[in-house]
C-alpha positions in Angstrom: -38.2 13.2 -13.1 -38.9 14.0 -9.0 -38.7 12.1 -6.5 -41.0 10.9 -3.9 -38.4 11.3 -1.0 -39.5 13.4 1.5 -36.3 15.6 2.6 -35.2 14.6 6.0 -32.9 16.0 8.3 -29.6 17.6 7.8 -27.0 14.8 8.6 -24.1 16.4 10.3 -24.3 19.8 12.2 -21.4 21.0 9.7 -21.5 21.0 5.3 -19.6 18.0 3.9 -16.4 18.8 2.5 -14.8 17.5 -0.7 -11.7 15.2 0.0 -8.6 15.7 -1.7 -6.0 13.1 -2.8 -4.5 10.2 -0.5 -1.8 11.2 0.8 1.4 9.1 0.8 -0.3 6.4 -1.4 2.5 4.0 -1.6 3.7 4.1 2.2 0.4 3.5 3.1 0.2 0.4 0.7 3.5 -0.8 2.1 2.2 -0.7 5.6 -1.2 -2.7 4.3 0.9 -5.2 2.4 3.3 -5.7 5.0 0.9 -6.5 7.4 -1.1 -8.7 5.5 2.4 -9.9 4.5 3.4 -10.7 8.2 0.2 -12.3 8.6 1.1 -15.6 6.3 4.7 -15.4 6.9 3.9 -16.0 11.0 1.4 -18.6 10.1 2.7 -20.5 8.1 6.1 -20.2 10.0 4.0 -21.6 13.5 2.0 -24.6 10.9 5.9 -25.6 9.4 7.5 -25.2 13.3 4.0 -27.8 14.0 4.7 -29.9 11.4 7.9 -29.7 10.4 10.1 -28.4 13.2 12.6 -25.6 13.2 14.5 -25.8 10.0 10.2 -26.1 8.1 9.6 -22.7 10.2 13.2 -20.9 9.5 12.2 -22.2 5.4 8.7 -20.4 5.8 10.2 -17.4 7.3 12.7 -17.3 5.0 10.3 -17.9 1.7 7.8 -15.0 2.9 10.4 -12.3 4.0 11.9 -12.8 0.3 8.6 -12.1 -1.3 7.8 -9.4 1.2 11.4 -7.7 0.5 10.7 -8.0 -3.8 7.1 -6.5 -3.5 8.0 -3.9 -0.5 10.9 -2.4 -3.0 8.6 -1.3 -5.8 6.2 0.6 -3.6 9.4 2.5 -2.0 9.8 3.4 -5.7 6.8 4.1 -5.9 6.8 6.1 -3.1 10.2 8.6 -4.3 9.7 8.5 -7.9 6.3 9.3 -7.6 6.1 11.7 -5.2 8.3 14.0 -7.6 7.7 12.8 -11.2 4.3 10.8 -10.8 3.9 9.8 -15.2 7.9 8.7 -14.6 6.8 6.2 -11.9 6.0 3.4 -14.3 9.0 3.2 -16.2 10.9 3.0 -13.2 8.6 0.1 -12.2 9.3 -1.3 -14.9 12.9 -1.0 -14.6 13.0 -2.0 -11.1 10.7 -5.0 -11.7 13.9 -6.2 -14.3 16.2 -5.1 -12.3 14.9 -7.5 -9.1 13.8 -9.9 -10.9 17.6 -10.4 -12.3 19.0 -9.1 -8.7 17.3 -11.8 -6.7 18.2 -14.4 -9.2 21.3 -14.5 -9.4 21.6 -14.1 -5.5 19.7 -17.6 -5.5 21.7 -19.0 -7.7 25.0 -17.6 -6.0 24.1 -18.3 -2.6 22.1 -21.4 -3.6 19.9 -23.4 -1.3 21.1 -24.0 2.2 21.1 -27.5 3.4 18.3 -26.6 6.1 16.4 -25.0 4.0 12.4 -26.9 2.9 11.4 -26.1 0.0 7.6 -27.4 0.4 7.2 -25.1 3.4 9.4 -22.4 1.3 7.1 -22.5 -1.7 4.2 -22.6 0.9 4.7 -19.2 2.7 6.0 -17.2 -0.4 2.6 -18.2 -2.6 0.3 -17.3 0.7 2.5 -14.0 1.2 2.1 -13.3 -2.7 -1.8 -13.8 -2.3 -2.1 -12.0 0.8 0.5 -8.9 -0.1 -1.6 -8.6 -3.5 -5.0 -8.6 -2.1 -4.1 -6.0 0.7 -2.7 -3.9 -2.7 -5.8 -4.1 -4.5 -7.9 -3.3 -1.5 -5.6 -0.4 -0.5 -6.4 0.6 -4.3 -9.4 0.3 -4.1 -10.0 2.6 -1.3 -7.6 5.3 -2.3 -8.5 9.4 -2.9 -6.7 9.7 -6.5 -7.4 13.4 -7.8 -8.5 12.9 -11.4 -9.0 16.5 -12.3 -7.3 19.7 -10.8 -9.2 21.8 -8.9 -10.8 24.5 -10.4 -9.0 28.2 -9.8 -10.8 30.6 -7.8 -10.6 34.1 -10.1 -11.2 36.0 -6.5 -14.1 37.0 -4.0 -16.8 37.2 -7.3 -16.8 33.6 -7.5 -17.9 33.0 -3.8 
């Protein structure tokens, strides 16, 4: 098969390299999430503050930041486990998603609910920090360098 293309111009004045791997995958998810994160905890917050008042704001605040604290542990995980034992990293997901999950609920049912607390506004922020924090993930995956192969050895100046 050809092609009826007529070659055009070089693009750039220099050859294109090959890019390697992301580096720091999992910080630079964490910084992504958290911002998306911080984006519906502060709106919401200012919407409860609106309609609610203080104690609907300090409820919103409180609902996201929770969320964002759960989902920002794992990718610290992430982050040290994989960094040094990369096929280890899911079991340790999987042992810090039991281990949280257990963690933070028992420390709601110790601590309870505080009398200020609203939990409309409180269920509001943590689903919209949840939706946001998850769709910055999967765009951060999405865009990510992961190096499927290794790179080929160079047997010396004959291969050039």
């Amino acid at each position: 098969m050809t092609s009826n293309a007529e070659s055009g111009p070089a693009s750039g004045n220099s050859p294109v390299g090959a890019s390697g791997p992301t580096k720091s995958l999992w910080l630079h998810l964490l910084k992504l999430s958290a911002l998306a994160g911080s984006a519906a905890v502060v709106s919401c917050s200012l919407v409860a503050v609106l309609f609610v008042g203080p104690h609907g704001g300090l409820s919103s605040l409180y609902g996201g930041v929770l969320v964002m604290l759960f989902f920002g542990i794992s990718l610290l995980v992430g982050h040290f486990v994989g960094r040094n034992n990369p096929a280890g990293a899911i079991g340790v997901f999987v042992a810090t998603y039991f281990i949280k999950v257990v963690g933070f609920a028992a420390v709601l049912f110790i601590v309870g609910a505080p009398e200020w607390l609203d939990g409309r506004w409180f269920v509001i922020s943590a689903v919209a920090t949840v939706v946001l924090w998850q769709a910055a993930e999967i765009y951060g995956f999405s865009k990510a360098r992961l190096q499927i192969y290794n790179d080929p050895e160079s047997k010396g100046p004959a291969d050039a």
